[in-house]
N, C-alpha and C positions, 0 to 999 in steps of 0.2 A: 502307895506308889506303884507296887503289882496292878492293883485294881485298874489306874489311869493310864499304862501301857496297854492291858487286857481291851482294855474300852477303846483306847484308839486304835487299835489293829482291827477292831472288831467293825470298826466305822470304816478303816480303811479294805476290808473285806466288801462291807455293803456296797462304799461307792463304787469298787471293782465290777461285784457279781451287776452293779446296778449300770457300769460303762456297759459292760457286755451285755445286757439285754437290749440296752438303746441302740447298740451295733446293732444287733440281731432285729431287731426293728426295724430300721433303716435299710436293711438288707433286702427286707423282705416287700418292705413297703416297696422301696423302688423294684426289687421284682417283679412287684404286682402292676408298679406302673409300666414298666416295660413289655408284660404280657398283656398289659392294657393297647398299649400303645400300635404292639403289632397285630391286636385281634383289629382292631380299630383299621390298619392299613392293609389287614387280608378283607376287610368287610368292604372296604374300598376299590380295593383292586375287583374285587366281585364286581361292584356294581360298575363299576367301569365296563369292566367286560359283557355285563347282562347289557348294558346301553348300547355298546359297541356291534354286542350282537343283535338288538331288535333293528338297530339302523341297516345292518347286513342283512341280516334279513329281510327285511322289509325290501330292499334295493333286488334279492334274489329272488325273493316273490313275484315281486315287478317281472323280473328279465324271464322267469317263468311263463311268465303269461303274454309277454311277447311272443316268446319262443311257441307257444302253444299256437297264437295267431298265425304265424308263420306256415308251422307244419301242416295246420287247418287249412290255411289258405293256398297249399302247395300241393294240396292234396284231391284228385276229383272227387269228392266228397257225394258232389250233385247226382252224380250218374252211375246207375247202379250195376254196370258191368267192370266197374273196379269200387266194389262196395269199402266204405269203412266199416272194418271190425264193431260188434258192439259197444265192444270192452275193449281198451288198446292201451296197454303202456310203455310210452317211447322211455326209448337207451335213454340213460341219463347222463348226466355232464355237470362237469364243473364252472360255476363262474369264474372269472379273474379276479374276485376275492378268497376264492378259495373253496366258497360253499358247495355242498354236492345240492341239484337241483333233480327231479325226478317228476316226470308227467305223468298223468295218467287220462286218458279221454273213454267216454263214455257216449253210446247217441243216445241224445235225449227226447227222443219220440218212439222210445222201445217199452213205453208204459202207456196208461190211462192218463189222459192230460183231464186233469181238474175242472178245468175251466171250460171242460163241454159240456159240465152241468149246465151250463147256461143257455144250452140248448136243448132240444127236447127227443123222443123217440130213443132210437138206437145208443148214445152212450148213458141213458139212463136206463135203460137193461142191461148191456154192458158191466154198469155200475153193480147193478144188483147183482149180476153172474158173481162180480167179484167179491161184495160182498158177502154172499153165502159159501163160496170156496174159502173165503178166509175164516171159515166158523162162525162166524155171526148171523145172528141168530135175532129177529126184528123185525120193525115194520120200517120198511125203505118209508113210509111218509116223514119221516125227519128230514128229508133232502126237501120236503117244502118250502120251507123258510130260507132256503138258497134259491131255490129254482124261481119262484116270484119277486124276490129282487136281488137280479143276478148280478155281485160285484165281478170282477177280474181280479183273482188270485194270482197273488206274488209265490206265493210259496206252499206249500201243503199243508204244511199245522197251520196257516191261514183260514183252512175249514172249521176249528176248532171254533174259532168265532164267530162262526155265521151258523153251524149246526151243530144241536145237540147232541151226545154224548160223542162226538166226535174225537175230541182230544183220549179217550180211552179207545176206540177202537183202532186208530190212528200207531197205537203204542205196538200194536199183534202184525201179523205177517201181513196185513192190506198195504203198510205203508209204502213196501217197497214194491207194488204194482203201480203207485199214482208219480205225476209228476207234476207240476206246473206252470205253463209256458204260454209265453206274448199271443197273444189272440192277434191274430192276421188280419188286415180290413175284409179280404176273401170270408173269411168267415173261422172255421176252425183249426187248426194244425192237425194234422193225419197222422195216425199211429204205420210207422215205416214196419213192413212187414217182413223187409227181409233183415233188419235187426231186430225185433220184438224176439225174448224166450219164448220157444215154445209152449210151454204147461202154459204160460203167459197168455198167448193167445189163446189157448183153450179155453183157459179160466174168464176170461172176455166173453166170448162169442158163447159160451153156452155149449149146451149139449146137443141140442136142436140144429148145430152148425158144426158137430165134430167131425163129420164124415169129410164135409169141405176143406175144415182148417187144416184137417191131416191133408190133403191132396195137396195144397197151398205149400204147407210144407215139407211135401215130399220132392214138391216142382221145386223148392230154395234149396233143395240138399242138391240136386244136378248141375243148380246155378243159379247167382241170383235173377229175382222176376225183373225182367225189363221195365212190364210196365205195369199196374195191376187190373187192365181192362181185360186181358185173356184170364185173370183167375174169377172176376166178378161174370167172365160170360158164363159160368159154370153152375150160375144160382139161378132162380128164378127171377124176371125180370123185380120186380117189387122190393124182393130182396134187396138185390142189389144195388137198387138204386136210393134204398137207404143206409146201406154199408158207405156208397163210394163217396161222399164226402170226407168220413175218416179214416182212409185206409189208402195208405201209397206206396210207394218201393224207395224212396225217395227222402233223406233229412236234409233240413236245414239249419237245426238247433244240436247243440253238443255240449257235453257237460267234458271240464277237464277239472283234476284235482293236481295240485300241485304240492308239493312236499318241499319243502330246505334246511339245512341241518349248515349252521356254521358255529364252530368253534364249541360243540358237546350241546349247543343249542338247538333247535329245533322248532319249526314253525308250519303251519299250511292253513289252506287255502282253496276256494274252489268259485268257478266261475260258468258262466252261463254263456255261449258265445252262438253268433249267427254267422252264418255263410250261406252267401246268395252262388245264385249261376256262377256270374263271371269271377268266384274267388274271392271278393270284400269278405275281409270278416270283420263284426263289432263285438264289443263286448255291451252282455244283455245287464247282467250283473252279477256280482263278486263281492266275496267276504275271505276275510283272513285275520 
């Protein structure tokens, strides 16, 4: 009779300790669905927000580069007694969604344009000048198989595919002497001299022409060059008259980069934009 009370308290123990552990189960389980449930609706609210903000962004991209056209176009950009800056970055400001938006413009005829490979003489020594100040070290005949069938370059790693070991030297400080820009039915785009860096032009024109560049340069430090027919009368005629195709005072291509941050997000962009005489501007083309 002891025995058979012993034994059922004993079972009445187990089912106990045994409710309690199915609590304790239960508990836990739904715990876990509840920190299920809220990772799940923080992982949501994310993307809500990531979505929320490419649209915003995207929209302040946009009004960026409105705004870029605008100041472009509002600006005598053409005429080089109110020069623009090489380098210029406007006040920034807020869209009406909130975003901070931030310009930055560049003239983009303050390098080597690419695309004058495609003609012959003067920017392919040019070329070379620049390729031995950048350390390299080679036989300039690799620019053959460009110069004989001459495409129009979109962009500068564009080189990589027409010439050999290009994409490696492209990587060193040459890169940021080149650019590459719309070929004009006129024939080439002119390297503007009263934005071109200095060392910049050095490195261009060689050695054989340093005495000149510095003069050129010392005449943009009093003010910018009106026009550049008074600095070309200062060469030899020969000279000069294969300089003065690529060389003006004067852009009409621009680089701006544009920056926008909404909501701890952040996005940019940059665009290629023209401006004629009377103030049109278009846009050349643009990634973001």
């Amino acid at each position: 009779m002891c025995r058979d009370i012993k034994a059922l308290k004993g079972m009445r123990d187990t089912r106990g300790g045994g409710a309690t552990l199915l609590v304790l189960v239960v508990l836990l389980t739904g715990a876990s669905l509840v920190s299920l449930v809220q990772h799940a609706q923080t992982q949501r609210t994310f993307a809500l927000r990531m979505v929320r903000a490419e649209v915003e962004l995207e929209a302040s991209m946009l009004l960026g580069l409105e705004t870029a056209m605008r100041l472009l176009s509002e600006h005598t950009l053409a005429f080089p007694e109110d020069p623009f800056p090489p380098v210029t970055e406007a006040e920034g400001f807020f869209a009406d969604n909130g975003a901070s938006i931030r310009l930055t413009f560049r003239d983009a005829q303050d390098r080597f344009d690419v695309n004058w490979l495609r003609s012959q003489g003067v920017p392919q020594e040019s070329f070379g000048h620049l390729f031995r100040s950048a350390g390299l070290r080679g036989n300039l005949r690799v620019l053959d198989g460009l110069t004989e069938n001459p495409p129009l370059l979109e962009s500068v790693d564009a080189l990589a595919i027409h010439v050999p070991d290009a994409e490696e030297w492209l990587a060193g400080p040459l890169r940021e002497d080149l650019a590459a820009l719309p070929a004009p039915a006129s024939g080439v785009l002119p390297l503007n001299v009263n934005a071109v860096d200095a060392d910049r032009l050095v490195r261009m024109l060689g050695e054989n022409l340093r005495g000149w560049t510095e003069t050129v340069l010392q005449m943009r430090e009093r003010e910018p060059l009106p026009d550049i027919g008074g600095a070309l009368a200062l060469l030899p005629a020969p000279v000069a008259s294969a300089l003065q195709p690529y060389l003006d005072v004067r852009s009409s291509f621009f680089e701006v980069y544009i920056e926008a941050e909404y909501d701890s997000f952040a996005g940019s962009g940059q665009a290629l934009l023209s401006r004629s005489d009377d103030g049109t501007v278009e846009v050349i083309r643009c990634r973001w």
